[in-house]
C-alpha positions, -999 to 999 in steps of 0.1 A, spaced: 289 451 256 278 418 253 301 401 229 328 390 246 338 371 280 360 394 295 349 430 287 349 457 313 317 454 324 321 414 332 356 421 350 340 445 370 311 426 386 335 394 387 359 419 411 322 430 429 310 395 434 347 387 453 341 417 473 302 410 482 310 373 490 344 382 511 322 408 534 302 384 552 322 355 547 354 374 566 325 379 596 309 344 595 338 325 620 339 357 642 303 367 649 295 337 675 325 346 697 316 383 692 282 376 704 296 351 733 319 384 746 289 408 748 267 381 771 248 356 742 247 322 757 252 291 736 217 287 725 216 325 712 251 325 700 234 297 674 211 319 669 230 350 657 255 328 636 229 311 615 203 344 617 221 360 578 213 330 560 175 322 575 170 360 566 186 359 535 164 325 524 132 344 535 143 374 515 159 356 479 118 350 463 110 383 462 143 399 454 151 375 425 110 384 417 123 422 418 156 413 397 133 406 365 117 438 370 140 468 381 177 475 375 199 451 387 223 480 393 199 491 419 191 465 438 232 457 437 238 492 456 209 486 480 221 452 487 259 467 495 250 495 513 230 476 535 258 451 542 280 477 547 255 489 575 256 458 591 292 454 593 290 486 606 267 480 634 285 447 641 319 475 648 295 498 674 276 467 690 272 468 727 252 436 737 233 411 714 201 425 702 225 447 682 243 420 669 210 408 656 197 437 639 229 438 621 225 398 613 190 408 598 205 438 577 234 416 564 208 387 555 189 415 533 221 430 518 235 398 510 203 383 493 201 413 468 238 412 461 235 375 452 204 372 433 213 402 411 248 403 406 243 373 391 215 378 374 236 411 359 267 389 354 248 362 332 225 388 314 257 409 297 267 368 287 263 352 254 239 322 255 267 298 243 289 311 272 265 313 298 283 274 319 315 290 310 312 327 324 291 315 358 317 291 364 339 325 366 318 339 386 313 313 409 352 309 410 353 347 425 330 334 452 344 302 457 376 320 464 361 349 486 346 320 502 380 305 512 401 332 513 377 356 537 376 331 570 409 328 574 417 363 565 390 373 595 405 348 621 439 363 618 424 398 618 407 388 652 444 373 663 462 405 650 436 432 657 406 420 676 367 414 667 358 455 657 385 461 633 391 429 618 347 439 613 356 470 597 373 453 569 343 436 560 329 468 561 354 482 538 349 452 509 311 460 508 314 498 506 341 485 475 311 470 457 294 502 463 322 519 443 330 492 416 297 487 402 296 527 393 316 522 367 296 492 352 285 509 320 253 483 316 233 488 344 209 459 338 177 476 331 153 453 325 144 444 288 118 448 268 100 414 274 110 417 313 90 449 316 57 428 306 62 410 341 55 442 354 18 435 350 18 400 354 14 378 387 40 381 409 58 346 411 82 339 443 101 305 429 108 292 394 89 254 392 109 246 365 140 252 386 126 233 415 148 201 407 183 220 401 171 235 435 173 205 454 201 187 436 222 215 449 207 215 484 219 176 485 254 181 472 256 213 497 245 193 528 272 171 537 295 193 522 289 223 549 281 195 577 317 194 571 330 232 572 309 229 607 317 198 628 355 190 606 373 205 634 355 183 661 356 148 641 387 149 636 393 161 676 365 129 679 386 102 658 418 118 675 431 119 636 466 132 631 460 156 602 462 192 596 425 201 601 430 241 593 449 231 555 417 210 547 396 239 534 423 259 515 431 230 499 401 227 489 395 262 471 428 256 456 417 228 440 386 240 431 396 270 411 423 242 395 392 229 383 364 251 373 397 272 351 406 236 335 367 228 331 358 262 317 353 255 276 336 222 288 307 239 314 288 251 276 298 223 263 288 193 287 257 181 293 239 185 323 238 146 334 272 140 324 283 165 355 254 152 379 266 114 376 306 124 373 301 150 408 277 124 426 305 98 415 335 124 431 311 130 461 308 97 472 345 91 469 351 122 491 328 113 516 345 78 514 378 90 520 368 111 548 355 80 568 387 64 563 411 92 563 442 90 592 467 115 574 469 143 554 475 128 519 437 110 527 427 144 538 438 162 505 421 135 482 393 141 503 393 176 496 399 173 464 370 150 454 352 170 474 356 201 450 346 177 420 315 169 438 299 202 454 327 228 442 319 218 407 279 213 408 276 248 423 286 258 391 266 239 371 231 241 386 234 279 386 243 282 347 216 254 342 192 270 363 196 301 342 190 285 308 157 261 320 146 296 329 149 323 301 163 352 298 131 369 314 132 349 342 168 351 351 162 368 383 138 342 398 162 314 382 190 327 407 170 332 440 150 295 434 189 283 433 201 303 461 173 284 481 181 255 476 215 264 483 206 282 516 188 251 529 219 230 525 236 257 541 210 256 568 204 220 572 243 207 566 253 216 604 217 210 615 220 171 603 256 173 611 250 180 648 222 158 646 247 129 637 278 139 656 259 137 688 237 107 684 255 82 661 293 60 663 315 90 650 326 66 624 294 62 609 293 104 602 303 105 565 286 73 552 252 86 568 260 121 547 268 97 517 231 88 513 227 122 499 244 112 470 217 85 460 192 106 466 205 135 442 205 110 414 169 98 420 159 136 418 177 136 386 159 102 375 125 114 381 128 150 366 155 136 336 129 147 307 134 183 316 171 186 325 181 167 294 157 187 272 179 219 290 207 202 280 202 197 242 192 232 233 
């Protein structure tokens, strides 16, 4: 089952990992107003919106330690069935404490689901198409990603907050069903089963660095998908704010299909200076942008800087691990992703309300400097990665 790129097995999780991604991400621009409507004030309403990804970033040590150890079929199915709990609860919710209980359940659901899908995905991978097939997978999420907000805005417009929450509900009970019919369940191997008996690790040193390149490229990045709509509002720009983001996935799958032969191919520092090269240029282009053609470069840029490195740091993350160590490979790189995810609006609001609007994006760009000194100082060990 491991031969090729696009057996069943492989198509199967990349349908799942849509499917897992599109649940909460269909949720995420509903859930504050949700909350506002049954009596959260502004402060709580905060709360409850950035409540899944705190949880989940508490949660992803000792689920990716559990992905090296038990089937990742298993913890897959708990993972779903929990998130299809929560977008249940979210449907019969009658004031906010609710609302956070199900926040807590989806943060635990959606940590399992993204730790060990793919940790599954890149175990029934051959080594020399490990950049290649993770830059598939991250395509599915990129897209669910994109596609799933604005499918749950005009839900809400069309249907209202419960049912356009049942359709999250329905795409996590469809991972439930899809990944039945995955004929590898990803048992653990013969060499995983001696970390049965070992010391139980929470985080992969090795992957500390990929960690927090990703964290930089992710902070300005989703300070952007947060305060967009109120810089531009700010600047009184005259551009199409809500094409921005679309535009963006568009051009992002564009790239990661074009890229794919080159992701096992490439060496790790050839994609950390071209992306830090194409995120500076973004962020550049969104200080000076005034239409939409500025706007689309910007978008596009942006996708070769953050879009792109997503992809890399998890396949490189991976291989500085070993195959034994696959599991806490993913969940040291979905913390450093959660904390860009965390602290993206968090500097972003920290910016928008104490600094000239203008000077936004160029305080975001020093991110950019800083992901290439934490390249510099760990280069022995990427580069090493990258010659294998």
């Amino acid at each position: 089952m491991k031969t090729g790129l696009y057996n069943k097995d492989i198509v199967l999780i990349l349908i799942a990992s849509f499917f897992y991604m599109a649940s909460p991400m269909l949720v995420t621009p509903l859930i504050t107003g949700f909350s506002e409507n049954l009596g959260a004030n502004a402060a709580l309403m905060g709360i409850i919106g950035g409540l899944m990804n705190v949880c989940s970033l508490f949660c992803r040590p000792f689920v990716g330690n559990l992905a090296d150890k038990i089937s990742k079929y298993k913890l897959s199915f708990i993972g779903a069935v929990l998130m299809t709990f929560a977008s249940v609860g979210y449907i019969v919710a009658v004031n906010p404490i609710f609302v956070i209980i199900s926040r807590i359940i989806n943060g635990i659901g959606f940590s399992c689901c993204s730790v060990c899908m793919s940790t599954w995905m890149s175990n029934l991978l051959p080594k020399e198409k490990i950049g290649s097939g993770m830059g598939l997978y991250g395509t599915m999420n990129a897209l669910a990603m994109a596609v799933a907000p604005a499918l749950g805005v005009s839900l809400y417009e069309r249907i209202g907050y419960r049912l356009a929450f049942l359709i999250a509900a329905l795409f996590a009970a469809a991972v439930v069903i899809i990944i039945q019919f995955v004929y590898d369940k990803g048992e653990p191997e013969v060499n995983e089963n001696i970390l049965l008996h070992k010391k139980t690790e929470l985080i992969d040193i090795k992957v500390i660095p990929i960690a927090v390149i990703i964290m930089l490229f992710a902070i300005p990045y989703c300070a952007t998908q947060s305060f967009l709509v109120s810089y531009a509002a700010s600047r009184e720009l005259n551009i199409t704010v809500s094409l921005f983001f679309p535009l963006y996935a568009v051009i992002l799958l564009l790239l990661r299909l074009s890229l794919r032969n080159f992701f096992d191919k490439t060496p790790f520092y050839i994609f950390v200076v071209l992306s830090s090269i194409s995120a500076f240029i973004g962020l550049c282009l969104m200080t000076i942008m005034d239409n939409n053609v500025l706007m689309f470069l910007a978008a596009a840029f942006m996708a070769g800087g953050y879009g792109i490195m997503c992809s890399v740091c998890q396949s490189t993350a991976i291989l500085l691990a070993g195959k034994e160590k696959r599991g806490l490979a993913n969940s040291t790189y979905y913390i450093g992703l959660d904390l860009g995810m965390s602290l993206g609006p968090i500097i972003g609001g920290m910016l928008y309300g104490s600094v000239d609007i203008r000077a936004f994006y160029p305080l975001l760009a020093i991110t950019v400097p800083l992901v290439l000194v934490v390249f510099w100082i760990n280069r022995h060990s990427l580069i090493k990665k990258a010659e294998v």
